[in-house]
C-alpha angles and dihedrals in degrees: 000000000000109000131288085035109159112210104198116203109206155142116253084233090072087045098115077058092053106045083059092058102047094053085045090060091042087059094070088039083258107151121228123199100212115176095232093049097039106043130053137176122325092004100135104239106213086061099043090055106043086052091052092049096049095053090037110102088201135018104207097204110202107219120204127131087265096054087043088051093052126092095207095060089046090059090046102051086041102057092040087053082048094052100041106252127156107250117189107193112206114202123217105170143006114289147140106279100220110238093248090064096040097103093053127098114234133194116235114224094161094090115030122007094198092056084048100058096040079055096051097041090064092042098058124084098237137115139279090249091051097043095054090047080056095042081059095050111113098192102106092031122117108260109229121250119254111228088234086059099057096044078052089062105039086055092050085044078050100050099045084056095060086045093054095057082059091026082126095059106037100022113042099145093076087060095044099061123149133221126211135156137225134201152189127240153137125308109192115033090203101051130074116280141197123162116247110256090221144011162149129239112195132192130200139173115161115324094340123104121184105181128176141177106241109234124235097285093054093258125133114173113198123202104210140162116281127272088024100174107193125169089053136122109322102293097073124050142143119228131197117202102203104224092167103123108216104026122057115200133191122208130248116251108249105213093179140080120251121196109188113224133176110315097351121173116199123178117229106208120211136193123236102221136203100354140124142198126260106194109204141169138223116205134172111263092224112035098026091228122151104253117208134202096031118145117247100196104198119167105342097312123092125237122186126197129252123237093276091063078258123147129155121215118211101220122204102230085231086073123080120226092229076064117067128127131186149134141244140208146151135166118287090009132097115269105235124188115199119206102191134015115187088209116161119211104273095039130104122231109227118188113185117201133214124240105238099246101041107132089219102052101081095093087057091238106141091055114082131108113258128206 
Protein backbone atom coordinates (compact mmCIF):
# COMPACT_ATOMS: atom_id res chain seq x y z
CA UNK A 1 0.00 0.00 0.00
CA UNK A 2 1.60 3.84 -0.85
CA UNK A 3 2.30 5.68 2.43
CA UNK A 4 0.21 7.05 4.68
CA UNK A 5 -2.31 3.87 3.74
CA UNK A 6 -4.94 3.38 6.75
CA UNK A 7 -6.05 -0.31 7.16
CA UNK A 8 -9.88 -0.02 9.63
CA UNK A 9 -10.77 -2.80 11.39
CA UNK A 10 -14.57 -2.79 11.91
CA UNK A 11 -18.12 -4.40 12.17
CA UNK A 12 -20.58 -3.71 9.18
CA UNK A 13 -22.87 -2.62 11.85
CA UNK A 14 -20.70 0.60 12.38
CA UNK A 15 -20.64 0.91 8.77
CA UNK A 16 -22.76 4.48 8.48
CA UNK A 17 -19.32 5.57 11.09
CA UNK A 18 -17.02 4.30 8.75
CA UNK A 19 -18.03 5.49 5.63
CA UNK A 20 -17.48 9.12 7.36
CA UNK A 21 -14.01 8.39 8.08
CA UNK A 22 -13.00 7.22 5.29
CA UNK A 23 -14.21 10.14 3.35
CA UNK A 24 -12.63 12.20 6.10
CA UNK A 25 -9.37 10.70 5.32
CA UNK A 26 -10.06 11.03 1.53
CA UNK A 27 -10.36 14.28 2.02
CA UNK A 28 -6.21 14.84 2.81
CA UNK A 29 -5.32 11.77 -0.49
CA UNK A 30 -4.76 9.37 2.55
CA UNK A 31 -5.60 5.80 1.37
CA UNK A 32 -7.80 3.61 3.35
CA UNK A 33 -7.93 -0.53 2.90
CA UNK A 34 -11.51 -1.15 3.76
CA UNK A 35 -12.70 -4.89 3.34
CA UNK A 36 -16.07 -3.97 0.97
CA UNK A 37 -14.07 -1.73 -1.41
CA UNK A 38 -10.73 -4.00 -1.53
CA UNK A 39 -11.94 -7.58 -1.81
CA UNK A 40 -14.29 -9.13 -4.26
CA UNK A 41 -15.49 -12.37 -4.96
CA UNK A 42 -13.52 -15.16 -4.63
CA UNK A 43 -10.74 -13.17 -3.28
CA UNK A 44 -9.66 -15.54 -0.13
CA UNK A 45 -10.12 -13.16 3.10
CA UNK A 46 -7.36 -14.29 5.63
CA UNK A 47 -4.76 -13.25 2.88
CA UNK A 48 -6.13 -10.35 1.89
CA UNK A 49 -6.09 -9.28 4.92
CA UNK A 50 -3.08 -10.19 6.17
CA UNK A 51 -1.70 -8.61 3.28
CA UNK A 52 -3.80 -5.28 4.05
CA UNK A 53 -2.73 -5.25 7.51
CA UNK A 54 1.06 -5.70 6.74
CA UNK A 55 1.28 -2.53 4.09
CA UNK A 56 -1.05 -0.66 6.15
CA UNK A 57 1.11 2.39 8.59
CA UNK A 58 -1.78 2.42 10.88
CA UNK A 59 -4.95 -0.08 11.58
CA UNK A 60 -7.86 2.40 13.00
CA UNK A 61 -10.07 -0.53 15.16
CA UNK A 62 -13.36 0.55 15.63
CA UNK A 63 -14.39 -0.45 19.03
CA UNK A 64 -18.74 -0.99 20.00
CA UNK A 65 -20.20 -3.67 21.59
CA UNK A 66 -20.97 -5.17 17.90
CA UNK A 67 -16.97 -4.95 16.51
CA UNK A 68 -15.82 -6.43 20.19
CA UNK A 69 -18.32 -9.14 19.71
CA UNK A 70 -16.93 -10.11 16.19
CA UNK A 71 -14.21 -12.79 15.45
CA UNK A 72 -13.15 -11.39 12.69
CA UNK A 73 -12.12 -8.07 14.35
CA UNK A 74 -10.44 -10.07 17.13
CA UNK A 75 -8.11 -11.81 14.44
CA UNK A 76 -7.42 -8.41 12.82
CA UNK A 77 -6.40 -6.40 15.74
CA UNK A 78 -4.63 -9.23 16.75
CA UNK A 79 -2.63 -9.81 14.09
CA UNK A 80 -2.02 -6.40 13.66
CA UNK A 81 -0.86 -6.33 17.78
CA UNK A 82 1.43 -9.77 16.61
CA UNK A 83 3.07 -8.01 13.75
CA UNK A 84 3.80 -4.31 15.48
CA UNK A 85 1.64 -2.19 14.03
CA UNK A 86 0.51 0.71 15.27
CA UNK A 87 -3.58 0.13 16.20
CA UNK A 88 -5.62 3.22 17.16
CA UNK A 89 -8.63 2.11 18.54
CA UNK A 90 -11.50 4.75 18.14
CA UNK A 91 -14.34 4.31 20.60
CA UNK A 92 -18.09 4.96 19.65
CA UNK A 93 -19.98 3.73 22.37
CA UNK A 94 -19.64 2.23 25.95
CA UNK A 95 -18.17 -1.42 26.02
CA UNK A 96 -15.83 -3.92 27.76
CA UNK A 97 -12.33 -3.16 26.42
CA UNK A 98 -11.02 -6.67 26.03
CA UNK A 99 -7.77 -7.13 28.15
CA UNK A 100 -5.53 -7.47 24.98
CA UNK A 101 -6.38 -3.82 23.96
CA UNK A 102 -6.18 -2.31 27.65
CA UNK A 103 -2.60 -0.59 27.31
CA UNK A 104 -3.54 1.15 24.38
CA UNK A 105 -4.69 4.75 24.13
CA UNK A 106 -8.27 5.21 22.25
CA UNK A 107 -9.95 8.04 20.93
CA UNK A 108 -13.54 8.65 22.20
CA UNK A 109 -15.77 9.46 19.74
CA UNK A 110 -18.89 8.51 21.93
CA UNK A 111 -19.22 11.88 23.34
CA UNK A 112 -18.22 14.32 21.38
CA UNK A 113 -17.16 13.69 17.70
CA UNK A 114 -15.04 17.37 17.35
CA UNK A 115 -13.06 16.60 20.10
CA UNK A 116 -12.65 13.21 18.35
CA UNK A 117 -11.22 14.28 15.17
CA UNK A 118 -8.69 17.22 16.82
CA UNK A 119 -7.55 13.94 18.92
CA UNK A 120 -7.01 11.73 15.89
CA UNK A 121 -5.41 14.21 13.77
CA UNK A 122 -2.50 14.41 16.25
CA UNK A 123 -2.48 11.01 16.66
CA UNK A 124 -1.88 9.99 12.88
CA UNK A 125 1.57 9.82 11.23
CA UNK A 126 0.88 12.32 8.30
CA UNK A 127 2.06 15.59 7.23
CA UNK A 128 1.48 19.18 8.03
CA UNK A 129 -0.17 19.66 4.69
CA UNK A 130 -2.44 16.70 5.34
CA UNK A 131 -3.20 17.46 8.75
CA UNK A 132 -4.41 20.97 8.07
CA UNK A 133 -6.66 19.60 4.98
CA UNK A 134 -8.13 17.29 8.01
CA UNK A 135 -8.25 20.23 10.65
CA UNK A 136 -10.78 21.88 7.76
CA UNK A 137 -12.95 18.78 7.41
CA UNK A 138 -16.17 19.33 8.59
CA UNK A 139 -17.30 15.81 8.63
CA UNK A 140 -17.30 15.04 12.16
CA UNK A 141 -18.21 18.94 13.15
CA UNK A 142 -21.39 19.85 14.90
CA UNK A 143 -24.02 21.28 12.06
CA UNK A 144 -25.46 24.54 13.29
CA UNK A 145 -29.11 24.77 14.32
CA UNK A 146 -31.26 26.33 12.32
CA UNK A 147 -33.58 29.00 14.47
CA UNK A 148 -36.89 27.15 12.89
CA UNK A 149 -35.55 24.00 14.53
CA UNK A 150 -35.38 25.15 17.78
CA UNK A 151 -39.06 27.04 17.74
CA UNK A 152 -39.93 23.58 16.54
CA UNK A 153 -38.76 22.24 19.80
CA UNK A 154 -39.88 24.72 22.33
CA UNK A 155 -43.41 24.19 20.91
CA UNK A 156 -43.10 20.08 21.20
CA UNK A 157 -41.47 20.81 24.84
CA UNK A 158 -44.53 22.85 24.97
CA UNK A 159 -47.07 20.31 23.87
CA UNK A 160 -45.89 17.32 26.07
CA UNK A 161 -46.33 19.33 28.50
CA UNK A 162 -50.22 19.94 27.79
CA UNK A 163 -50.45 16.36 27.33
CA UNK A 164 -48.70 15.54 31.15
CA UNK A 165 -51.29 17.53 33.12
CA UNK A 166 -54.01 14.74 31.26
CA UNK A 167 -51.30 12.18 30.92
CA UNK A 168 -54.18 9.74 33.00
CA UNK A 169 -56.71 10.05 30.57
CA UNK A 170 -55.02 10.04 27.31
CA UNK A 171 -52.39 8.63 28.06
CA UNK A 172 -52.94 5.40 30.58
CA UNK A 173 -50.37 3.31 29.34
CA UNK A 174 -47.69 5.29 31.02
CA UNK A 175 -49.63 4.32 34.68
CA UNK A 176 -50.26 0.34 33.74
CA UNK A 177 -46.16 -0.94 33.26
CA UNK A 178 -45.07 -4.21 33.98
CA UNK A 179 -42.22 -5.50 35.55
CA UNK A 180 -40.64 -8.71 34.78
CA UNK A 181 -37.65 -9.92 35.15
CA UNK A 182 -35.23 -11.86 33.08
CA UNK A 183 -32.36 -13.97 33.82
CA UNK A 184 -29.42 -15.88 32.79
CA UNK A 185 -28.84 -19.39 33.26
CA UNK A 186 -27.71 -22.75 32.12
CA UNK A 187 -28.74 -24.27 29.21
CA UNK A 188 -27.81 -27.42 29.28
CA UNK A 189 -27.81 -29.09 32.96
CA UNK A 190 -25.30 -31.74 31.75
CA UNK A 191 -22.43 -29.37 30.07
CA UNK A 192 -20.02 -27.34 31.60
CA UNK A 193 -21.33 -23.76 32.88
CA UNK A 194 -20.00 -20.24 33.98
CA UNK A 195 -22.04 -17.33 34.09
CA UNK A 196 -21.17 -14.54 31.54
CA UNK A 197 -19.31 -11.58 33.41
CA UNK A 198 -21.46 -8.87 31.24
CA UNK A 199 -24.03 -8.54 29.18
CA UNK A 200 -26.97 -7.14 27.37
CA UNK A 201 -30.72 -8.55 27.16
CA UNK A 202 -32.50 -7.06 24.65
CA UNK A 203 -35.73 -7.05 23.90
CA UNK A 204 -37.63 -6.14 20.31
CA UNK A 205 -41.03 -6.26 18.86
CA UNK A 206 -41.53 -4.12 15.91
CA UNK A 207 -39.63 -0.79 15.99
CA UNK A 208 -39.20 -0.87 19.43
CA UNK A 209 -35.98 -1.76 21.08
CA UNK A 210 -35.71 -2.07 25.06
CA UNK A 211 -32.21 -2.90 25.73
CA UNK A 212 -30.36 -3.34 29.42
CA UNK A 213 -27.02 -4.25 30.96
CA UNK A 214 -27.67 -7.58 33.22
CA UNK A 215 -26.34 -6.89 36.98
CA UNK A 216 -23.96 -8.96 38.67
CA UNK A 217 -26.23 -11.73 39.43
CA UNK A 218 -27.36 -12.14 35.75
CA UNK A 219 -30.40 -10.48 36.32
CA UNK A 220 -31.95 -7.50 33.89
CA UNK A 221 -35.74 -6.36 34.89
CA UNK A 222 -37.44 -4.60 32.24
CA UNK A 223 -40.68 -2.05 32.92
CA UNK A 224 -42.58 -2.31 29.92
CA UNK A 225 -46.20 -1.58 28.57
CA UNK A 226 -48.76 -4.07 29.46
CA UNK A 227 -49.62 -7.18 27.56
CA UNK A 228 -45.81 -7.05 25.98
CA UNK A 229 -45.79 -10.87 23.75
CA UNK A 230 -42.30 -11.56 22.84
CA UNK A 231 -40.84 -15.27 21.23
CA UNK A 232 -43.69 -15.06 18.33
CA UNK A 233 -43.74 -15.00 14.73
CA UNK A 234 -40.53 -12.73 13.37
CA UNK A 235 -41.37 -9.66 14.39
CA UNK A 236 -40.69 -10.22 18.24
CA UNK A 237 -37.63 -11.63 19.59
CA UNK A 238 -34.97 -11.30 22.79
CA UNK A 239 -31.58 -11.12 22.16
CA UNK A 240 -28.36 -11.68 24.59
CA UNK A 241 -24.59 -9.87 23.36
CA UNK A 242 -22.53 -11.62 24.86
CA UNK A 243 -19.52 -8.52 26.58
CA UNK A 244 -17.92 -11.19 28.90
CA UNK A 245 -13.89 -11.13 27.76
CA UNK A 246 -12.63 -14.54 27.96
CA UNK A 247 -16.11 -16.93 27.45
CA UNK A 248 -18.42 -16.59 24.26
CA UNK A 249 -22.01 -17.96 24.69
CA UNK A 250 -24.98 -18.67 22.11
CA UNK A 251 -28.46 -18.56 23.10
CA UNK A 252 -30.78 -21.09 23.33
CA UNK A 253 -33.52 -21.09 20.73
CA UNK A 254 -36.98 -20.16 22.58
CA UNK A 255 -39.93 -22.29 20.47
CA UNK A 256 -42.71 -21.04 22.69
CA UNK A 257 -44.95 -17.82 23.18
CA UNK A 258 -44.43 -15.64 26.11
CA UNK A 259 -47.02 -13.14 27.13
CA UNK A 260 -45.50 -10.81 30.05
CA UNK A 261 -47.73 -10.27 32.66
CA UNK A 262 -47.43 -8.27 36.36
CA UNK A 263 -44.41 -9.13 37.96
CA UNK A 264 -43.33 -12.13 35.35
CA UNK A 265 -39.84 -13.86 35.58
CA UNK A 266 -38.68 -15.69 32.54
CA UNK A 267 -35.26 -17.42 32.33
CA UNK A 268 -33.28 -16.78 29.46
CA UNK A 269 -30.97 -20.03 28.96
CA UNK A 270 -27.37 -19.68 27.37
CA UNK A 271 -24.82 -22.01 25.99
CA UNK A 272 -21.21 -22.13 27.28
CA UNK A 273 -19.15 -22.54 23.99
CA UNK A 274 -15.67 -23.89 23.06
CA UNK A 275 -14.32 -24.51 26.46
CA UNK A 276 -12.65 -27.73 28.81
CA UNK A 277 -12.03 -28.60 31.98
CA UNK A 278 -8.86 -28.35 33.65
CA UNK A 279 -9.22 -30.52 36.97
CA UNK A 280 -6.58 -29.20 39.73
CA UNK A 281 -5.68 -29.60 43.68
CA UNK A 282 -4.70 -27.40 46.53
CA UNK A 283 -2.60 -29.22 49.54
CA UNK A 284 -0.89 -28.02 52.47
CA UNK A 285 2.96 -27.65 51.80
CA UNK A 286 3.87 -29.24 55.15
CA UNK A 287 1.65 -31.71 56.05
CA UNK A 288 0.33 -32.78 52.14
CA UNK A 289 -3.09 -32.65 53.21
CA UNK A 290 -5.97 -31.78 50.79
CA UNK A 291 -7.02 -28.27 51.78
CA UNK A 292 -10.68 -27.27 51.11
CA UNK A 293 -12.18 -24.45 50.75
CA UNK A 294 -9.31 -22.65 49.27
CA UNK A 295 -10.05 -19.88 46.42
CA UNK A 296 -8.80 -20.68 42.77
CA UNK A 297 -9.00 -16.96 41.12
CA UNK A 298 -8.94 -17.64 37.02
CA UNK A 299 -9.73 -15.10 34.95
CA UNK A 300 -11.35 -12.86 36.90
CA UNK A 301 -14.13 -15.71 38.86
CA UNK A 302 -13.41 -17.28 41.85
CA UNK A 303 -13.33 -21.43 42.40
CA UNK A 304 -12.88 -22.84 45.51
CA UNK A 305 -11.94 -26.13 46.14
CA UNK A 306 -14.17 -29.21 47.61
CA UNK A 307 -13.35 -30.92 50.35
CA UNK A 308 -11.08 -33.14 48.54
CA UNK A 309 -8.66 -30.01 47.54
CA UNK A 310 -10.61 -30.62 44.29
CA UNK A 311 -11.65 -27.53 41.65
CA UNK A 312 -12.26 -27.70 38.34
CA UNK A 313 -11.12 -24.48 35.66
CA UNK A 314 -13.15 -23.89 32.75
CA UNK A 315 -10.65 -23.19 30.33
CA UNK A 316 -11.46 -20.94 26.94
CA UNK A 317 -10.09 -23.11 24.20
CA UNK A 318 -8.07 -19.73 23.01
CA UNK A 319 -6.10 -20.23 25.72
CA UNK A 320 -3.12 -22.90 25.75
CA UNK A 321 -2.77 -25.03 28.39
CA UNK A 322 1.10 -24.18 28.75
CA UNK A 323 -0.83 -20.51 29.60
CA UNK A 324 -2.74 -20.37 32.55
CA UNK A 325 -2.53 -17.96 35.19
CA UNK A 326 -4.21 -17.81 38.46
CA UNK A 327 -4.04 -17.29 41.74
CA UNK A 328 -4.47 -18.95 44.77
CA UNK A 329 -5.52 -18.16 48.72
CA UNK A 330 -6.93 -19.36 51.53
CA UNK A 331 -7.04 -18.21 55.43
CA UNK A 332 -3.91 -18.63 57.50
CA UNK A 333 -1.84 -19.58 54.21
CA UNK A 334 0.29 -17.57 51.99
CA UNK A 335 -1.51 -16.03 49.06
CA UNK A 336 0.58 -17.30 45.71
CA UNK A 337 -0.07 -15.96 42.06
CA UNK A 338 1.26 -18.20 39.28
CA UNK A 339 2.00 -16.86 36.42
CA UNK A 340 2.49 -19.95 34.18
CA UNK A 341 1.56 -23.75 34.54
CA UNK A 342 2.91 -25.99 31.88
CA UNK A 343 0.00 -28.17 32.40
CA UNK A 344 -1.00 -31.11 28.97
CA UNK A 345 -4.19 -32.00 28.45
CA UNK A 346 -4.78 -35.31 31.07
CA UNK A 347 -2.60 -33.75 34.16
CA UNK A 348 -3.77 -32.21 37.34
CA UNK A 349 -2.67 -29.24 38.39
CA UNK A 350 -1.73 -29.46 41.98
CA UNK A 351 -0.82 -26.11 43.87
CA UNK A 352 0.41 -26.68 47.41
CA UNK A 353 0.14 -23.64 49.86
CA UNK A 354 2.33 -22.40 52.83
CA UNK A 355 1.03 -22.02 56.44
CA UNK A 356 1.69 -17.88 57.45
CA UNK A 357 4.10 -18.33 60.02
CA UNK A 358 6.23 -21.05 58.56
CA UNK A 359 9.93 -19.93 58.94
CA UNK A 360 10.58 -21.23 55.82
CA UNK A 361 8.26 -19.82 53.99
CA UNK A 362 9.64 -16.73 53.42
CA UNK A 363 11.45 -17.87 49.67
CA UNK A 364 8.12 -18.83 48.54
CA UNK A 365 9.15 -21.97 47.95
CA UNK A 366 6.66 -23.95 48.88
CA UNK A 367 4.39 -22.24 46.75
CA UNK A 368 4.52 -23.41 43.05
CA UNK A 369 1.87 -25.60 40.83
CA UNK A 370 2.93 -29.24 40.39
CA UNK A 371 1.96 -31.71 37.46
Amino acid sequence: MPANAIFISYSRQNSEFVEKLVAFFHEASIKVWLDKDKMVAGDPWDASVEKGILEADEVILILSKDSLSSDIVKAEYTYALDHKKKVIPIKLEDCVIPLRLHPLHYIDFSVDAAKGQDELIRTLNVSKKQANKLTKSKIFKPKKRKRGKLKFLVLLLLLVAVLWNFKEDWIPWIYNETAVTIKISKGNSESVWIPPSAGNIVLKQDRDIISKNMNKSGATLFTIPPNFIFFKGDSTKIEFKNHDPFYEYQLVPIDTSYTITEDSEFTLKLELLDVTVKKGKIIDSETGLALNAATINYLNRNHISDSDGAFNLIVPKTISYNELQLTASKNGYRQIKLDSIHAPTDSIVTITLTPIGNVQDDDLLGNRANL
